[in-house]
C-alpha positions as CSV (number, residue, x, y, z in Angstrom):
1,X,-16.8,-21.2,-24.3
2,X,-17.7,-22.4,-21.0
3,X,-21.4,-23.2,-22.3
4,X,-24.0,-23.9,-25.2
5,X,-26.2,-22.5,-26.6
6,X,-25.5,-19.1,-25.4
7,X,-28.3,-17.1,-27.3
8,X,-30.6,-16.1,-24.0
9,X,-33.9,-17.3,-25.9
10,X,-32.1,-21.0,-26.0
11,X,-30.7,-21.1,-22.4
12,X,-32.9,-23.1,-19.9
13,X,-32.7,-21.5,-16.7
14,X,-32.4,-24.8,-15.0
15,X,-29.1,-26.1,-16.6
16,X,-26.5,-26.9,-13.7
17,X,-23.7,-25.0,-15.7
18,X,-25.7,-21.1,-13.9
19,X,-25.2,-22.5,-10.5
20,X,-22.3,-21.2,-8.7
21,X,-21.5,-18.9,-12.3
22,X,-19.7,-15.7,-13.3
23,X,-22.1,-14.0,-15.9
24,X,-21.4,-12.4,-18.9
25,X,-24.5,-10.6,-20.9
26,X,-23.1,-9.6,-23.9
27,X,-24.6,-8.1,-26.9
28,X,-24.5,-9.9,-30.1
29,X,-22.2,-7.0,-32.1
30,X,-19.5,-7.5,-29.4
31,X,-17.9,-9.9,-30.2
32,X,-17.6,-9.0,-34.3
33,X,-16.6,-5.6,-33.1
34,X,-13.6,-6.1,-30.0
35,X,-11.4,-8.3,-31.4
36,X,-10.4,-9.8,-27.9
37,X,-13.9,-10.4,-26.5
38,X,-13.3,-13.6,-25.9
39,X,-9.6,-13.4,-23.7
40,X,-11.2,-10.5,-21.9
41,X,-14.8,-11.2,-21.0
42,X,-15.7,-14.9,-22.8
43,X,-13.0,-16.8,-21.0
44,X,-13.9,-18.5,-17.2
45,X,-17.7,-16.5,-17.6
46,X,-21.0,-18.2,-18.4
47,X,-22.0,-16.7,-21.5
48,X,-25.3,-15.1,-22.8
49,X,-25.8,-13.2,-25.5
50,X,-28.9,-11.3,-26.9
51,X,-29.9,-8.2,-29.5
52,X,-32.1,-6.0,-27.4
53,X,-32.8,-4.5,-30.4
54,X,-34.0,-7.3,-32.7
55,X,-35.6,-9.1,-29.8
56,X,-37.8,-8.6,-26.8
57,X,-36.1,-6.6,-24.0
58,X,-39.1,-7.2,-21.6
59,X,-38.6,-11.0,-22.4
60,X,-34.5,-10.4,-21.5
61,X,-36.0,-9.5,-18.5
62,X,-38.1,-12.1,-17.6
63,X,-35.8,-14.7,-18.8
64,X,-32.7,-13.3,-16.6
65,X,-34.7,-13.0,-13.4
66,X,-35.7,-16.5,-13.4
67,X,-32.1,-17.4,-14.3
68,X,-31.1,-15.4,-11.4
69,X,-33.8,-16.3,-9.4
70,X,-32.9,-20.0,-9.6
71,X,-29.2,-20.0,-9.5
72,X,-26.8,-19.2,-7.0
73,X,-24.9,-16.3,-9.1
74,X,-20.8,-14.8,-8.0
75,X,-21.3,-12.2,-10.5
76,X,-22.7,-10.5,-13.8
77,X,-20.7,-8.5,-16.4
78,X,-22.7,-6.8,-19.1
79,X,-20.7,-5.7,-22.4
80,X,-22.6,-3.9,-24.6
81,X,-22.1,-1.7,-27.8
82,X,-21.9,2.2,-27.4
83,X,-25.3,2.7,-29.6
84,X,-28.2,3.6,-28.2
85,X,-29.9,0.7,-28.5
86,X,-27.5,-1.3,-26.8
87,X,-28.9,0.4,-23.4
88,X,-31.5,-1.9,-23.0
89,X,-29.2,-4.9,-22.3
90,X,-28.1,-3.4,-19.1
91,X,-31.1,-1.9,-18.5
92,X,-33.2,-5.7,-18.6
93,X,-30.1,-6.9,-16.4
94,X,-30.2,-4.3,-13.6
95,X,-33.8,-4.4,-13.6
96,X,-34.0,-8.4,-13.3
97,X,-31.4,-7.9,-10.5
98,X,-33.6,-6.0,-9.1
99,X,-36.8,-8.3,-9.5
100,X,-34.7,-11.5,-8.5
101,X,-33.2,-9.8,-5.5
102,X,-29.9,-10.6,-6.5
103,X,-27.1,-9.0,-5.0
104,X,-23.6,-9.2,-6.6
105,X,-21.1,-8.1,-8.1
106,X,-21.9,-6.3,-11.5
107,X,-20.4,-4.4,-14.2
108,X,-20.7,-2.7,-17.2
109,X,-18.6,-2.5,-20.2
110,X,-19.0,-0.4,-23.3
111,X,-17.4,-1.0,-26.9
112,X,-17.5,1.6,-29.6
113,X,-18.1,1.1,-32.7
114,X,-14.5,1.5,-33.6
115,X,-13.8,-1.5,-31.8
116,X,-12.3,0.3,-28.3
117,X,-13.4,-0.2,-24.5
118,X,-15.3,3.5,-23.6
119,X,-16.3,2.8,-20.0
């Protein structure tokens, strides 16, 4: 890990470690379900994980576009789970984009429940 805490709610959007930073939003059931989350999408990125699910997703929102908002970003990678519930993660990500006005690079990756990349 290149950071901690990496649960969004406990991030400060302040912390020097988002300036200048590769960002991976990940879902919570990620990492328990691909076994190589972290050599794949974990390793060199700035982590941050949530449950859109259990949490807020409006409050993803807000959090990530004053985290983008008050960093300098390279890029964003979003790994999710293949439920539908998972959607929201990318959702409040492209949608603080959006807000922030940040423009970079961006991805999204998709796990299945079986433990395999979909998309």
């Amino acid at each position: 890990l290149q950071n901690w805490p990496v649960q969004l709610k406990l991030i400060n959007p302040g912390v020097d470690y988002l300036n200048n930073a590769d960002i991976l939003v990940m879902a919570d059931c990620v990492a328990y379900a691909y076994g190589n989350a972290h050599q794949e999408f974990i390793k060199d990125r700035i982590t941050i994980i949530g449950c859109p699910k259990l949490d807020d997703n409006e409050y993803y929102t807000e959090k990530l576009t004053e985290i983008f908002q008050r960093n300098s970003i390279k890029s964003i990678t979003v790994v999710r789970m293949e439920v539908p519930c998972c959607g929201g993660l990318f959702q409040a990500v492209k949608t603080a984009m959006l807000k922030s006005e940040t423009i970079v690079p961006y991805k999204e990756v998709v796990i299945g429940i079986n433990g395999e990349i979909k998309q």
